[in-house]
C-alpha positions as CSV (number, residue, x, y, z in Angstrom):
1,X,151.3,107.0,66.8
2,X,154.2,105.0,68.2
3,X,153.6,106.5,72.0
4,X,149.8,105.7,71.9
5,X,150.4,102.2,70.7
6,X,152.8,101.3,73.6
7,X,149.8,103.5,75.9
8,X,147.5,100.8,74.7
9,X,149.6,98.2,75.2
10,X,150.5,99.1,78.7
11,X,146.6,99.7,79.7
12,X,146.0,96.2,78.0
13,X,148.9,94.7,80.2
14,X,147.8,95.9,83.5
15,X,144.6,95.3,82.8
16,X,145.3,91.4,81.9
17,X,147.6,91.6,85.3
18,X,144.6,92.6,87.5
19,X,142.5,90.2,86.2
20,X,145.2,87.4,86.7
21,X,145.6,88.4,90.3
22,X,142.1,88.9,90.7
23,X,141.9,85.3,89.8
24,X,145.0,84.0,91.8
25,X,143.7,85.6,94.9
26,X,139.7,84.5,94.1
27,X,140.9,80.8,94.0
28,X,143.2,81.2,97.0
29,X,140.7,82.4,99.3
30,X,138.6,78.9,98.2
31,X,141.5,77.2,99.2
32,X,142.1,78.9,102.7
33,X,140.4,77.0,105.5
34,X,137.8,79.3,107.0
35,X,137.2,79.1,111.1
36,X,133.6,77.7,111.5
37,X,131.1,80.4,113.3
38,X,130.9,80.1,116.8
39,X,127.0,81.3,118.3
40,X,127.6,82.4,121.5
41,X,124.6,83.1,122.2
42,X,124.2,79.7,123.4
43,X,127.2,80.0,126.1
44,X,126.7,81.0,129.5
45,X,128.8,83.9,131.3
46,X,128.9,83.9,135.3
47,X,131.3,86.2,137.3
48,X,131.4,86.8,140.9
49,X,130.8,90.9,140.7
50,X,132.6,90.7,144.5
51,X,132.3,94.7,145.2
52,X,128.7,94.4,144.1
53,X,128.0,90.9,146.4
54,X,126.2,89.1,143.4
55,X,126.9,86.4,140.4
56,X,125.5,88.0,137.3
57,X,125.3,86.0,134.0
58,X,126.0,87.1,130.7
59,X,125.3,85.1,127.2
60,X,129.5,84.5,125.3
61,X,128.4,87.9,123.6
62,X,128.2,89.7,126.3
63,X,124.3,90.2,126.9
64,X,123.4,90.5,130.4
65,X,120.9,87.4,131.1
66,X,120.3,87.6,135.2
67,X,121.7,88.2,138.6
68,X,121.8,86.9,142.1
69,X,122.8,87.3,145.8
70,X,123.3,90.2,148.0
71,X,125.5,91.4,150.5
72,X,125.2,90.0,153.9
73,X,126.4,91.1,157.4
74,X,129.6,91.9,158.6
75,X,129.7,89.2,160.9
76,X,128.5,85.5,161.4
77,X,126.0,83.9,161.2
78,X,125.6,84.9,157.3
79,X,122.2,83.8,155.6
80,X,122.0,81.9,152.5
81,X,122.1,83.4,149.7
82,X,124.4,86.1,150.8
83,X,127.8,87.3,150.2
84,X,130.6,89.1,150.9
85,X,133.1,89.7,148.2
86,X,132.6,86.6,146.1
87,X,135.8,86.0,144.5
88,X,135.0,82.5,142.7
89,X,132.5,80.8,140.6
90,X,132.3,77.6,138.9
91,X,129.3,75.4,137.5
92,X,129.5,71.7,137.3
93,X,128.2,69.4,135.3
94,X,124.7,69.1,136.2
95,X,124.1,73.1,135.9
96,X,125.1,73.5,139.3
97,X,127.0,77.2,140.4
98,X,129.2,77.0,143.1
99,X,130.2,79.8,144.7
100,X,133.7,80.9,146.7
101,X,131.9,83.3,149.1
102,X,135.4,84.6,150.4
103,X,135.0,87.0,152.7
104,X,132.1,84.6,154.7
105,X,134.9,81.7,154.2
106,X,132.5,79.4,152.6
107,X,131.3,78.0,149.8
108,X,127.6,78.2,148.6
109,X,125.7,75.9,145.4
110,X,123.1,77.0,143.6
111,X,120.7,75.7,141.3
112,X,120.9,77.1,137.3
113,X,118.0,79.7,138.6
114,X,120.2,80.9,141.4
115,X,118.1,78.9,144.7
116,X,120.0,78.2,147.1
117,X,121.3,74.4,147.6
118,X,123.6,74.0,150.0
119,X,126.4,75.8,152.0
120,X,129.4,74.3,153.7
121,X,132.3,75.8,155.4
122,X,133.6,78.5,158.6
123,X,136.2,80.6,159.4
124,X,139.7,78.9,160.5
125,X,141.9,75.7,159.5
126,X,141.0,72.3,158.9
127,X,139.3,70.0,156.5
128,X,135.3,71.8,156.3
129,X,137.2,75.3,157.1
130,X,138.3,78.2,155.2
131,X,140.4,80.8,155.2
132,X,139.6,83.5,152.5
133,X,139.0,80.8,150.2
134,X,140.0,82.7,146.9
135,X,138.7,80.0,143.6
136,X,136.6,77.3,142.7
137,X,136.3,74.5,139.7
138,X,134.2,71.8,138.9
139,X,135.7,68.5,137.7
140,X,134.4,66.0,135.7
141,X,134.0,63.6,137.9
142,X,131.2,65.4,140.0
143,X,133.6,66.9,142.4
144,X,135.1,70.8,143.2
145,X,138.2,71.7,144.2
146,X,138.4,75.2,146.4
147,X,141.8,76.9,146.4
148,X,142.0,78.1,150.3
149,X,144.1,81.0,149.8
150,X,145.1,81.8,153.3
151,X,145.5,78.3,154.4
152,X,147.7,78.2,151.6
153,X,145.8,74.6,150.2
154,X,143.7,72.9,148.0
155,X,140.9,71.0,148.8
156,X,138.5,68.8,147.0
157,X,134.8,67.9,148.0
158,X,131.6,65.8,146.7
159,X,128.5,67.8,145.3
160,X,127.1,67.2,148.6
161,X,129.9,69.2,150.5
162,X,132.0,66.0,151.6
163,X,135.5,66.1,152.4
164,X,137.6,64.1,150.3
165,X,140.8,65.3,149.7
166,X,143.1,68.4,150.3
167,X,147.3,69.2,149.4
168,X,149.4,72.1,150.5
169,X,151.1,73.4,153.0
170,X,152.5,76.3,153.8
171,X,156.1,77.6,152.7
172,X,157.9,77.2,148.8
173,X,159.2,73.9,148.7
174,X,157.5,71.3,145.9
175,X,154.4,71.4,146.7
176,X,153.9,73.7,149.1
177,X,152.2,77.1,148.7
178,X,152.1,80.8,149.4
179,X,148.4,82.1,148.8
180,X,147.0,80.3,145.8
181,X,145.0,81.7,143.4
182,X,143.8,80.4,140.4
183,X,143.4,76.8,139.8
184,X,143.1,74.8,136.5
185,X,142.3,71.8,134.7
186,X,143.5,70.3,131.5
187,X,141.8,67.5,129.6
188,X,143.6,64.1,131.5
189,X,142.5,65.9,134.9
190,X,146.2,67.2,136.1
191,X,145.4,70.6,138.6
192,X,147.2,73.6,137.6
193,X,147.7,76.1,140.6
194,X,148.8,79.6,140.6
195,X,150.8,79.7,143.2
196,X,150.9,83.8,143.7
197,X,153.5,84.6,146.4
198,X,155.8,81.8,145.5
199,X,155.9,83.5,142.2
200,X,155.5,80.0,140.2
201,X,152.6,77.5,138.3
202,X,152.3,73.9,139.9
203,X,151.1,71.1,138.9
204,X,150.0,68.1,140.3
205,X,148.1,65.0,139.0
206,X,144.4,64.2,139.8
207,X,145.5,62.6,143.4
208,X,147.2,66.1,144.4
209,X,150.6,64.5,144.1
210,X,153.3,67.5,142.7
211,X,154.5,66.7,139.3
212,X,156.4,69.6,138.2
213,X,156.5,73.7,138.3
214,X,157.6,76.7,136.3
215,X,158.2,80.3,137.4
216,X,160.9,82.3,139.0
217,X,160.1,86.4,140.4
218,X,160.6,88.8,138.1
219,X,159.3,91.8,135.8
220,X,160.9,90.5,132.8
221,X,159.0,88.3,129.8
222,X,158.7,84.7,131.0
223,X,159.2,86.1,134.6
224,X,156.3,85.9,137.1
225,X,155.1,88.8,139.3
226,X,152.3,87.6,141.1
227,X,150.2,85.3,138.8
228,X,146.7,85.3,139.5
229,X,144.1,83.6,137.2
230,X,145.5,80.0,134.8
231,X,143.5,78.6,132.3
232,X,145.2,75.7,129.7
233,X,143.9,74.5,126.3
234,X,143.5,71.5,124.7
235,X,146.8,71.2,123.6
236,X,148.4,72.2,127.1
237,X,149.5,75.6,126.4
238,X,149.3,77.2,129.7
239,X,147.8,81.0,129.8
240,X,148.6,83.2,133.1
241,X,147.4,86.6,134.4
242,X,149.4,89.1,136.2
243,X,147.8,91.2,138.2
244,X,151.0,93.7,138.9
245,X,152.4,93.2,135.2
246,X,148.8,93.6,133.7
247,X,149.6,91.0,131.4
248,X,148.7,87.9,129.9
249,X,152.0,85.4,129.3
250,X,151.4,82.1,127.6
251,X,153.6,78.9,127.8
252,X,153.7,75.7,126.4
253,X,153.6,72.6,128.4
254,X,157.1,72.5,129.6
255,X,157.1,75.9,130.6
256,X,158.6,78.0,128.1
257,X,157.7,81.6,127.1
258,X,155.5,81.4,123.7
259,X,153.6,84.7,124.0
260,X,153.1,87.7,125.9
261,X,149.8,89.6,125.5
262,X,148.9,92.7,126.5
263,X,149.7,96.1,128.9
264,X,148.9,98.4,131.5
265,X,146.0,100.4,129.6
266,X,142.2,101.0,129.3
267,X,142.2,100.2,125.0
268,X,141.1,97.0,123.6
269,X,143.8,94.4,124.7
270,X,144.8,96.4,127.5
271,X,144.6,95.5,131.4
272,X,144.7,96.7,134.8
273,X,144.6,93.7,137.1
274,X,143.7,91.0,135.1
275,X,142.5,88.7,137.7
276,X,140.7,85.0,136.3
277,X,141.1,83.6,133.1
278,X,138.3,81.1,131.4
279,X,138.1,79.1,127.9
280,X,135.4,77.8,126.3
281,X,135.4,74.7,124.3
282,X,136.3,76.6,121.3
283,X,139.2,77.8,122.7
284,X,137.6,81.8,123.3
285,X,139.7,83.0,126.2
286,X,138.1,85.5,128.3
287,X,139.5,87.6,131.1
288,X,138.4,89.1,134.1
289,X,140.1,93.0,133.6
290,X,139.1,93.9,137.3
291,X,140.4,97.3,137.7
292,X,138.7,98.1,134.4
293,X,135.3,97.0,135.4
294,X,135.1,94.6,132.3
295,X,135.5,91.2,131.3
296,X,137.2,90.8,127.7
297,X,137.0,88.0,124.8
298,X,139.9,86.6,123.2
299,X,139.6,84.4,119.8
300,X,141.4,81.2,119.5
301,X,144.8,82.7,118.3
302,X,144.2,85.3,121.2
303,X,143.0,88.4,119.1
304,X,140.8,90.6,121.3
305,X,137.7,90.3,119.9
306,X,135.1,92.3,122.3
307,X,134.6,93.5,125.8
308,X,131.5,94.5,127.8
309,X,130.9,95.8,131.0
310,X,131.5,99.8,133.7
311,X,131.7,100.6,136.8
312,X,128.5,100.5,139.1
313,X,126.0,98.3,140.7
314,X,123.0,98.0,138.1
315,X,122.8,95.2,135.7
316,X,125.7,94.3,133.8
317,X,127.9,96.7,135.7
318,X,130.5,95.4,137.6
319,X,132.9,96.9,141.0
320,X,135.6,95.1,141.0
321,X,134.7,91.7,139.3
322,X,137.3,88.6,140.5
323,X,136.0,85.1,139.1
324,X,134.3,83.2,136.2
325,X,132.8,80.1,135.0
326,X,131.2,78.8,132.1
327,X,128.5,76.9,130.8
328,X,126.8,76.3,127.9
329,X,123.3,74.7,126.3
330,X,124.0,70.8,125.5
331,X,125.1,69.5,122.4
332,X,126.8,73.3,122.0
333,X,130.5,72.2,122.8
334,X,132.2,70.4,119.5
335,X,132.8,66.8,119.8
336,X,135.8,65.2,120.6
337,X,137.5,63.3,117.6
């Protein structure tokens, strides 16, 4: 009788004990503060597909929307409309997509519906000349800013094509370059600028003045090998692509290693040749995985969260995809406090 009792007591206990942490856990869920739902749906996708010649634009989920452009001639005079491995896109303010037509060294605008605007830009060195120009942003202000790659510069021009400012020269000292890449901004307007073969980040203010760097060759964590795409968030952590480490490394402001994300791989998470880097005003990063044939999303605390996007040349398939922009439906972005 004794052994049963003390069974019935112990069945009593644990059953008291579950319902206790049952409880606990119940009233500690209220308490945690849950991320609000982001609907994507309502944010705008365009990557330069530049082995397919075309922009193609994709909702945040991943849902193709519609496509533009096709490949032009090997040689000048190249039509409107046309391009040959497009390896930047941006879209400014007024809905406005810009295009870094690269291997027609020139850039291209064109209305939300993809109708030609404007073109601007020929082969060689100087202030309305490119030379492979390799990225493209919008500022707020109403103005782009084209990283010419092989003329080793930035330059910044109107929405009507104008000249107005350009920084860089060839070679590694402050603020000089060695093939720029990607090109960011953060929230007071300072330019961040992958500068790829001098194995380094610079950044200058909004005037193109150098302000500081980060970065020194090498294949170890908080090393660079060839950055590639930047993007920075609102709190000026600074995200960087490797293209030859097929890796995501994120520092904060100063330059110092926080977090290294990802490998050389084909699973979620994984990279080969991550190229450009984008964030939307929720903080989602995503990433242009080129040799994969895929763009991947990233959550605030940059957990992968989906992917989308093979190898071919019908809608929503990609060869060899290089840059994206964003946009999004008004009133979408959160307000700023």
């Amino acid at each position: 009788m004794s052994e049963e009792k003390d069974q019935e007591e112990n069945v009593e206990n644990e059953t008291s004990a579950s319902a206790l942490d049952a409880a606990y856990k119940e009233t500690n869920l209220e308490e945690i503060p849950q991320k609000p739902e982001v609907d994507h749906s309502k944010l705008y996708i365009w990557i330069a597909d530049a082995g397919n010649d075309r922009i193609q634009k994709f909702d945040g989920n991943g849902k193709f929307i519609s496509q533009f452009g096709s490949s032009g001639g090997t040689r000048p005079p190249y039509n409107p409309g046309e391009f040959k491995t497009p390896s930047g896109v941006t879209v400014d303010a007024e809905g406005n997509i810009w295009v870094a037509d690269s291997g027609c060294h020139r850039i291209q605008k064109f209305d939300e519906d993809g109708d030609f605007i404007l073109e601007f830009g020929t082969e060689g060195w100087g202030q309305d000349k490119f030379y492979f120009p390799e990225n493209i942003i919008a500022e707020s202000m109403g103005t782009i800013l084209v990283v010419d790659s092989s003329n080793h510069s930035i330059k910044r021009y109107d929405d009507d094509g104008e000249f107005l400012l350009g920084f860089g020269y060839p070679g590694n000292f402050d603020g000089f370059m060695k093939f720029p890449t990607g090109v960011a901004l953060d929230k007071e307007g300072k330019i961040y600028v992958a500068d790829r073969d001098n194995q380094r980040i610079q950044i200058f203010n909004e005037d193109g003045q150098f302000v500081s760097k980060f970065g020194e060759y090498g294949f170890e964590e908080g090393r660079l090998n060839f950055p590639n795409g930047i993007a920075v968030q609102n709190d000026g952590t600074i995200i960087v692509a490797e293209k030859s480490q097929n890796r995501l490394q994120v520092f904060d402001r100063e330059g110092h290693l926080k977090q290294v994300i990802g490998e050389m791989g084909k699973r979620d998470g994984q990279f080969n040749c991550p190229s450009s880097l984008a964030l939307d005003p929720y903080g989602y990063l995503f990433v242009v995985d080129t040799i994969n044939q895929r763009i991947q999303k990233f959550d605030p605390d940059l957990n992968f969260v989906a992917k989308w996007g093979v190898i071919g040349k019908e809608e929503s398939q990609f060869k060899d995809p290089a840059g994206i922009g964003l946009s999004w439906e008004p009133d979408w972005a959160p307000t700023e406090d």
